[in-house]
C-alpha positions in Angstrom: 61.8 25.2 57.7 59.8 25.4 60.8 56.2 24.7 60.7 55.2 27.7 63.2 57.0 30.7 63.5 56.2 34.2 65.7 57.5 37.6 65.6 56.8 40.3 68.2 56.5 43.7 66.9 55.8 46.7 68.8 53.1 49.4 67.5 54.7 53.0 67.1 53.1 56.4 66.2 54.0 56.1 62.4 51.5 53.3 62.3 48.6 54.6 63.5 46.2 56.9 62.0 44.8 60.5 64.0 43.1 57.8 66.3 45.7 55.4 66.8 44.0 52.5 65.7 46.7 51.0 62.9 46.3 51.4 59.5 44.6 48.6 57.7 47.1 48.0 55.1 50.0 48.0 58.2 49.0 44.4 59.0 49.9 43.0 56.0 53.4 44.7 56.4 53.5 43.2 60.0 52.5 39.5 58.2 55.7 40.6 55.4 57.9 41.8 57.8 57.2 37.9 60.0 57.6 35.8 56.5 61.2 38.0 55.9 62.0 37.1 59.5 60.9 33.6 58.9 62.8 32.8 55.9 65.6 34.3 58.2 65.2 32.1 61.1 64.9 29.4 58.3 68.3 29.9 57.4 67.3 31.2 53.8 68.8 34.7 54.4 71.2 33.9 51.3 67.8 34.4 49.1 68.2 38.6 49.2 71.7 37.7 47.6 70.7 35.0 44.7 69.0 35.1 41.5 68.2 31.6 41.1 64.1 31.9 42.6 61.7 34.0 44.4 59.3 34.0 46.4 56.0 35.8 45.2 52.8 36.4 47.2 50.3 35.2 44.8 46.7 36.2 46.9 46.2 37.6 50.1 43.5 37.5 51.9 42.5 39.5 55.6 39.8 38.8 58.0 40.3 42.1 60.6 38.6 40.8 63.9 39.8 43.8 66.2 41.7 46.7 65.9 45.5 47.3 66.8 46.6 50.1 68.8 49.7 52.8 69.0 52.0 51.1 71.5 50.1 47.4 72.0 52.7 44.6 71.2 51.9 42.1 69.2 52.6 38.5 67.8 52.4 37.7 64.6 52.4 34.0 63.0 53.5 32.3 59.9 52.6 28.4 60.1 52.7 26.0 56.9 50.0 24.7 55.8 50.9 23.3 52.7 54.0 22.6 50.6 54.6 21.6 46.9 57.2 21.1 44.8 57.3 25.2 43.9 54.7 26.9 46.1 53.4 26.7 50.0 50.9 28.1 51.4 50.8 29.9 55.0 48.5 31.0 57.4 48.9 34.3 59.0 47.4 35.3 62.6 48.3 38.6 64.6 47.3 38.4 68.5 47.7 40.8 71.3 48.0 38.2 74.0 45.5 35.5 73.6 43.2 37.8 71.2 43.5 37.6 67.8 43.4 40.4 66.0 43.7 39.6 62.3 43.7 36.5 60.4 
C-alpha cells in the first residue's frame, strides 16, 4: 500500500450547518471516506466482498485548527505511520491549499 495517499473532496450545502462552516463530525467522514478510497487505490477493493478480516477503527482522535466552509475544496490525507503484523496506524490531515484545517 502506498505510504501517502490524498483525496479531494468538495464541500456541498448538506455539510454545513445555518452558517456554513461544516459540521464537526463531517471531517471524520471526509478522513472515512479517504481510507475507503485508499484501500481502493490500494487494490484491496475485494475487502467489501470477503469475510476473512476487517478493518476496525479502534480510537480517533481530532485536533480542529480552522474551520471548513460550504463550497471550499479540500485534500484530505491518509499516510502510514506504523504497520504490524494485524494493525497500522495512520495519520490523518485535511488542508484547503497549504492550510491545514484538521489533524
Amino acid at each position: 500500500m502506498a505510504n501517502h495517499f490524498e483525496f479531494n473532496i468538495r464541500v456541498y450545502i448538506e455539510d454545513t450547518d445555518a452558517g456554513g462552516i461544516v459540521y464537526h463530525a463531517n471531517h471524520i467522514r471526509y478522513m472515512e471516506r479517504t481510507r475507503t478510497e485508499w484501500l481502493r487505490a490500494a487494490g484491496v477493493s475485494h475487502y467489501w466482498h470477503q469475510s476473512d478480516y476487517n478493518f476496525v477503527v479502534h480510537k480517533i482522535s481530532v485536533k480542529y485548527m480552522r474551520p471548513i466552509l460550504m463550497d471550499d475544496l479540500i485534500t484530505v490525507t491518509a499516510r502510514v505511520i506504523s504497520c504490524k503484523a494485524s494493525s497500522f496506524v495512520l495519520q490523518q490531515n485535511i488542508y484547503r491549499g497549504e492550510i491545514m484545517l484538521a489533524s
